[in-house]
C-alpha positions in Angstrom: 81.5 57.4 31.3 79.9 55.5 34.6 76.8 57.0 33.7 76.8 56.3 30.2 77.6 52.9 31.3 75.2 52.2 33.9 72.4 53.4 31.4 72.9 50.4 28.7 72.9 48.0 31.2 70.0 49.3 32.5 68.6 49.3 28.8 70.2 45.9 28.3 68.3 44.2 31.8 64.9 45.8 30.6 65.1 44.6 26.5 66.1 40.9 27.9 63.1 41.3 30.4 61.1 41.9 28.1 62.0 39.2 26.0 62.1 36.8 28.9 58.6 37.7 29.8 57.4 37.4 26.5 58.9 33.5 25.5 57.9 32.8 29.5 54.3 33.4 28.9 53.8 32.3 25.5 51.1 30.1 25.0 50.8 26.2 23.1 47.1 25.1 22.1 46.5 21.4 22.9 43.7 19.7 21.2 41.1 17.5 22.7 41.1 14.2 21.5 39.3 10.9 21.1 40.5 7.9 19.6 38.0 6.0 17.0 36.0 2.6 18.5 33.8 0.3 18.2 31.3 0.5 19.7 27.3 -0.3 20.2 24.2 2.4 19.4 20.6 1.8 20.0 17.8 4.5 20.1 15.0 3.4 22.6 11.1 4.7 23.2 9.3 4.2 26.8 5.8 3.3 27.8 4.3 2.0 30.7 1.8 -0.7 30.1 -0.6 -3.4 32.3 0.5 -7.3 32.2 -2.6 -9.5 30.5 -2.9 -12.9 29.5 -2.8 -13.6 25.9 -6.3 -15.3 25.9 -8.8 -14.4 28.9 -12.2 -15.8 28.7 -15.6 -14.6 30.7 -17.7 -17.6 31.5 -21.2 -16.5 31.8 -24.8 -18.1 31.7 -27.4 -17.6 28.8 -30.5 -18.4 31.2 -32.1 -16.4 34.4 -31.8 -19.2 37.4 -30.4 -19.4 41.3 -27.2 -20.8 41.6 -27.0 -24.3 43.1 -23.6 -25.2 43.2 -20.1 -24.3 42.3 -17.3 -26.0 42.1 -14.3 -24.3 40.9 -12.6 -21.3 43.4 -9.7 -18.3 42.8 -6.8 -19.9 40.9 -8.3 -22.9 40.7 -6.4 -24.7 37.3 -9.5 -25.8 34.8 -9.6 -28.4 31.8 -12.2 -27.6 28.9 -15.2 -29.1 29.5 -15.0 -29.2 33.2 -17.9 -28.5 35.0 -17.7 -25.1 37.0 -21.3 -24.6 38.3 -25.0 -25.1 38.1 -28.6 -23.3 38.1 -30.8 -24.7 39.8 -33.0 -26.9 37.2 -36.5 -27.4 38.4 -38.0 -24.1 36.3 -36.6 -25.3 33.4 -37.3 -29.0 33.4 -41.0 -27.7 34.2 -40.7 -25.6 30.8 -39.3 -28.6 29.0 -42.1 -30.7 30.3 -44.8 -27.9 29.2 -43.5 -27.4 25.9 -43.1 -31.4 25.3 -46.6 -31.5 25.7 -47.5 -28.5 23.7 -45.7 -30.6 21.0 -47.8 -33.5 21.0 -51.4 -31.3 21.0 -49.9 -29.1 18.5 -48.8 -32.4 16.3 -51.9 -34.4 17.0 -53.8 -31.1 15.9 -51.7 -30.6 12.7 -52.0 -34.5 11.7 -56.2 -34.0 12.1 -56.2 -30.9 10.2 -54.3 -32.5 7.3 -56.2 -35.3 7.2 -59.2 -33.3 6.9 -57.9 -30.6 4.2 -56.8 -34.1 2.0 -60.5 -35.2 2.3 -62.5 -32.1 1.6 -59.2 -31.1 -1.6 -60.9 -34.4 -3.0 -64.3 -33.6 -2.3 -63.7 -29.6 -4.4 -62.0 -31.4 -7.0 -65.3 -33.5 -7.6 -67.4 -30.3 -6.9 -69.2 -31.7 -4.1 -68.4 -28.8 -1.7 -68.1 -25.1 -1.9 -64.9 -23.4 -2.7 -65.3 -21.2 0.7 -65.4 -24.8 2.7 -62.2 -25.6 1.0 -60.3 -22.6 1.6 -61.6 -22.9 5.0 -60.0 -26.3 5.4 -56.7 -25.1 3.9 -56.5 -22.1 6.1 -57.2 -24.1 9.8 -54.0 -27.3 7.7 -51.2 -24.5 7.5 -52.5 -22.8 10.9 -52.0 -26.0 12.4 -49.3 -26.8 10.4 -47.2 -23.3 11.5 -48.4 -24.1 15.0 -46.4 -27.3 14.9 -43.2 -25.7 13.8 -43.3 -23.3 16.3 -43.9 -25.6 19.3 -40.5 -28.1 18.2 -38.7 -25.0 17.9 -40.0 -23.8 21.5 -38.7 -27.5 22.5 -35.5 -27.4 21.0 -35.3 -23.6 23.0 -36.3 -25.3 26.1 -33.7 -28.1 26.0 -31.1 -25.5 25.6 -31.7 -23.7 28.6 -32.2 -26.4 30.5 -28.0 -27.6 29.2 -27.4 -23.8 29.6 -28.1 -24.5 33.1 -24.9 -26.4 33.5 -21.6 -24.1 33.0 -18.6 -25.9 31.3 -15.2 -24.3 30.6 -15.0 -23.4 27.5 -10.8 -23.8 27.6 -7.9 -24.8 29.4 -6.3 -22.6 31.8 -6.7 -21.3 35.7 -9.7 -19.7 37.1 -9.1 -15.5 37.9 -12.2 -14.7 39.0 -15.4 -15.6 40.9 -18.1 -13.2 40.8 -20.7 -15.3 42.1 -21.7 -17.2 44.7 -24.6 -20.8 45.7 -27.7 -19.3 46.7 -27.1 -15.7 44.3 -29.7 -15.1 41.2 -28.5 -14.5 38.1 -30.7 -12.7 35.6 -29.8 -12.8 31.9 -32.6 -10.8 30.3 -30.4 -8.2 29.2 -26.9 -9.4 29.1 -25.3 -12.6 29.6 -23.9 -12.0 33.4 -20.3 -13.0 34.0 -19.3 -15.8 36.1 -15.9 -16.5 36.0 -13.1 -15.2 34.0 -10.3 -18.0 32.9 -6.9 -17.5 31.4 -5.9 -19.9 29.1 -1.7 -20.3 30.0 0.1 -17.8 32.4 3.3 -19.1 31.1 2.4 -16.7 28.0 2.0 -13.5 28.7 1.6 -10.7 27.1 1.8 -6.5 27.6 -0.3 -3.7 26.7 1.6 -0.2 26.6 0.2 3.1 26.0 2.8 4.8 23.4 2.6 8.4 22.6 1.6 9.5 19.1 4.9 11.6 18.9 6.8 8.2 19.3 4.7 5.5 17.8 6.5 6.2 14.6 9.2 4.3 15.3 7.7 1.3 17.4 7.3 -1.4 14.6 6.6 -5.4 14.8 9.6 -7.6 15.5 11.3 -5.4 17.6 13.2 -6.1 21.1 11.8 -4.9 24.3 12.7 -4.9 27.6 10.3 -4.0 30.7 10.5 -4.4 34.4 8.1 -4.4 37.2 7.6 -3.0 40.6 6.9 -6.4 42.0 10.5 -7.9 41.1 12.9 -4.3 40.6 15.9 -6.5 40.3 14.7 -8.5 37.3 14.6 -7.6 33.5 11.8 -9.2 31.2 12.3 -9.2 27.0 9.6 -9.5 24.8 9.2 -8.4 21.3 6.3 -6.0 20.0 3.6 -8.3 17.9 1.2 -5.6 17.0 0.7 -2.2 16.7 -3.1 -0.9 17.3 -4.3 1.4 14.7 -7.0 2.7 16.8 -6.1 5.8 18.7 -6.8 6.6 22.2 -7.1 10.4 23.4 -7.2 11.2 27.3 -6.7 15.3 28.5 -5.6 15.8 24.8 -2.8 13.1 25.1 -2.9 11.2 22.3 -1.5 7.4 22.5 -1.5 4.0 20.9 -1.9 0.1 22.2 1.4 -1.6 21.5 0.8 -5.2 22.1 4.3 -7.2 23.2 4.5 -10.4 24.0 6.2 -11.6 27.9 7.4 -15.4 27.9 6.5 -16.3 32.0 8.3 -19.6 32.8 8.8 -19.0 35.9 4.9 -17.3 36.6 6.5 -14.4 38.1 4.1 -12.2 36.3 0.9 -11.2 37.3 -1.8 -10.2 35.6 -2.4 -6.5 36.1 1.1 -5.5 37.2 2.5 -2.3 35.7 5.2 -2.7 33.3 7.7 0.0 32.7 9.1 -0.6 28.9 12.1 -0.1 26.6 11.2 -0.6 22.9 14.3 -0.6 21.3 13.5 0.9 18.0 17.2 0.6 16.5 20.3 -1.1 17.7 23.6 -1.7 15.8 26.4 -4.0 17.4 30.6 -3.4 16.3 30.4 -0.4 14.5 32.8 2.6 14.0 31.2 5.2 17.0 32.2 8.9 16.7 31.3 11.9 19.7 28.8 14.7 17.4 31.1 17.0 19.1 33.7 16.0 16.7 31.9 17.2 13.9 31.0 21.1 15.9 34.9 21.5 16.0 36.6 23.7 13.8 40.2 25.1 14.5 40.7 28.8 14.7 43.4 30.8 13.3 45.6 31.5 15.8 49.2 33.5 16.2 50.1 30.1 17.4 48.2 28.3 14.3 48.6 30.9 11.8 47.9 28.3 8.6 45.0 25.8 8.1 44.7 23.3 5.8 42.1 23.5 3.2 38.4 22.3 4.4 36.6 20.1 1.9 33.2 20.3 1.0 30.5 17.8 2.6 27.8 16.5 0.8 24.5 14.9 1.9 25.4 12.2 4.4 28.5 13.7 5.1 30.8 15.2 8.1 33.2 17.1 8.1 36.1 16.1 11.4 39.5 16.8 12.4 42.3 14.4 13.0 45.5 14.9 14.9 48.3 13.3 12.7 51.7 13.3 13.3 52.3 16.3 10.8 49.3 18.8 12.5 45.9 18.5 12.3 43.9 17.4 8.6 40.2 18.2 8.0 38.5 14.8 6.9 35.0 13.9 4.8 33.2 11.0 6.1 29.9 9.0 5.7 27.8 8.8 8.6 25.0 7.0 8.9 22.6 6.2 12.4 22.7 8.3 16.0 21.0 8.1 19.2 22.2 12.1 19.9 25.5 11.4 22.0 27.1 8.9 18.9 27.1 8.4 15.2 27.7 5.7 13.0 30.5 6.3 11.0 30.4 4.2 7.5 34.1 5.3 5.6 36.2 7.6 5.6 38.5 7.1 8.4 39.5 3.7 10.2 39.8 2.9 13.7 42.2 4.1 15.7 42.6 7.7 14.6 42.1 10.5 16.9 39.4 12.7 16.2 39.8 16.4 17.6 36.6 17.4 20.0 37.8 20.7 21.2 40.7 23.1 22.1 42.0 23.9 25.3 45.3 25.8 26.8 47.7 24.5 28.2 49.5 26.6 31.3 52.3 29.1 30.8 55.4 27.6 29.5 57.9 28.0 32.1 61.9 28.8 30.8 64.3 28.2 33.1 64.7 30.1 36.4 61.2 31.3 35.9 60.2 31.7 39.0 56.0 32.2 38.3 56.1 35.8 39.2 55.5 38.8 36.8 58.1 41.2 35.9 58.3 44.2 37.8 59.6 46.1 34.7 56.4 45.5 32.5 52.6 46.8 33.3 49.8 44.4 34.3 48.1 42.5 32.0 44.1 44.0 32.3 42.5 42.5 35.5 45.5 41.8 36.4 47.1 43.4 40.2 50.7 44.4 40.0 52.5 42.4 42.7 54.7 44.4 45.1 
């Protein structure tokens, strides 16, 4: 009868171990959650780009000459009409005074040989001379007359020259170059040579970034930009774009695009030719209703712990499907989204701020009953991977 006893309570202690073991280790999902805010979203393209003045002017010279004197330097600050430099003027007020006087021969000729070819058109037209001495006399008149011409236009040339030989500025601004110096030549028998190069107003700026042809899609006029510069890293400039270049640049098969943006410079901390590292912001929203993408990758499993789910609804175009945690469990929900930038989306209706949207899943630890002291029952094999403590 011992024995018989002893055996159930042996059965007895192994069935409640079991049991104990079982409730001990059983398992509650928790949900990953975030609540619904507001929030702002922007999506942004970068460039680099060189800093240039908005109007930049090269001063050159239209005539060959020496250089006599200058009077403007580096950074010197100009008005129009100021004088900058001169050529040295003898040559050309020796041409002027040759073709003056190529003038008057060429006018006292032309006034002779109309005088004549009046007298001898009157002498034909009475038949006192030949019609060969007539056309002779009309031919030397409009020789004469085409010689005249040409000499006051040659004077008007000469003139020219001789004011080309004084360089004005041709706006306001400050000097950024000097390329030449008193005493050089200049010859302009090709091209006109370049001087000096004047920006117009340094306190209007402007920058021109190289954008890639796989963003330039989204870079349009009126939008905000922000760029800094090596040569103040602290400091933020804004700008806006003000023109997109159609004409297409191609360098080692990199294909890219001029955006032109415009960089207000009160304070003339830009320089022309420093690198600009830019932010076009191609979209920004401010207060809207922001919700993780993860949210909408989470779907609940069917679980032993979860053995029923809801019914999910059907999305359409526009549309995501997320999961709230409510007081009574967890509800699938259709809403409208509408922008991203690939971490957040706007969400339009559907849900209002403040719910919690479900991101992912994860366990918590064993539920410990009481007097569970952690450690596995020595009635019960291990789990798999699992060593049986001794």
């Amino acid at each position: 009868m011992k024995k018989i006893v002893t055996i159930i309570i042996v059965i007895a202690i192994v069935i409640g171990a079991f049991f104990l073991f079982r409730s001990g280790n059983k398992k509650e999902i928790m949900y990953e959650t975030v609540e619904l805010k507001r929030g702002s979203i922007n999506n942004t393209v970068t460039a680099t780009g060189t800093i240039e003045p908005i109007t930049k002017v090269d001063v050159g010279t239209q005539v060959s000459g020496t250089i006599s004197h200058i009077y403007v330097d580096y950074n010197s600050v100009v008005k129009k009409g100021q004088l900058l430099a001169e050529l040295d003027r003898k040559l050309l007020e020796a041409e002027l005074n040759s073709e003056m006087a190529n003038l008057k021969s060429s006018k006292s000729e032309y006034e002779y040989q109309e005088k004549n070819f009046k007298r001898l058109r009157m002498l034909h037209e009475k038949k006192l001379i030949s019609d060969t001495e007539y056309e002779e006399a009309l031919y030397q008149y409009e020789k004469a007359q085409q010689a005249y011409e040409k000499a006051q236009a040659t004077l008007v040339r000469a003139k020219s020259n001789l004011d080309y030989a004084t360089i004005y500025s041709p706006i306001d601004g400050v000097v950024l170059s000097r390329e030449v110096e008193e005493g050089q030549t200049v010859a302009a028998s090709f091209e006109t040579p370049t001087m000096f190069t004047i920006a117009n107003d340094l306190r209007k700026m402007q920058v021109i970034a190289d954008v890639d042809e796989a963003d330039i899609g989204q870079v349009l006029e009126g939008q905000r930009v922000t760029f800094t510069v090596d040569a103040f890293p602290e400091d933020t400039f804004e700008g806006n774009v003000t023109q997109v270049r159609l004409n297409p640049t191609t360098e080692s098969n990199v294909v890219t695009y001029e955006v032109v943006i415009d960089a207000p410079n009160p304070e003339l901390k830009l320089k022309p030719g420093l690198t600009a590292n830019i932010t076009v912001y191609t979209m920004e929203k401010d207060d809207i209703l922001l919700a993780p993408l993860k949210a909408f990758r989470f779907t609940p499993e069917m679980t032993p712990e979860n053995p029923q789910m809801p019914q999910v609804p059907q999305a359409g175009k526009g549309e995501k499907i997320v999961w709230l945690q409510m007081a009574e469990g967890i509800i699938p929900k259709v809403i409208k989204v509408g922008v991203s930038d690939g971490i957040y989306s706007e969400v339009k209706e559907g849900i209002q701020e403040g719910v919690r949207l479900i991101v992912g899943v994860q366990r918590s630890k064993d539920i410990a009953t009481p007097g569970d002291s952690g450690e596995s029952n020595p009635f019960m094999p291990p789990r798999p991977g699992e060593k049986k403590k001794k």
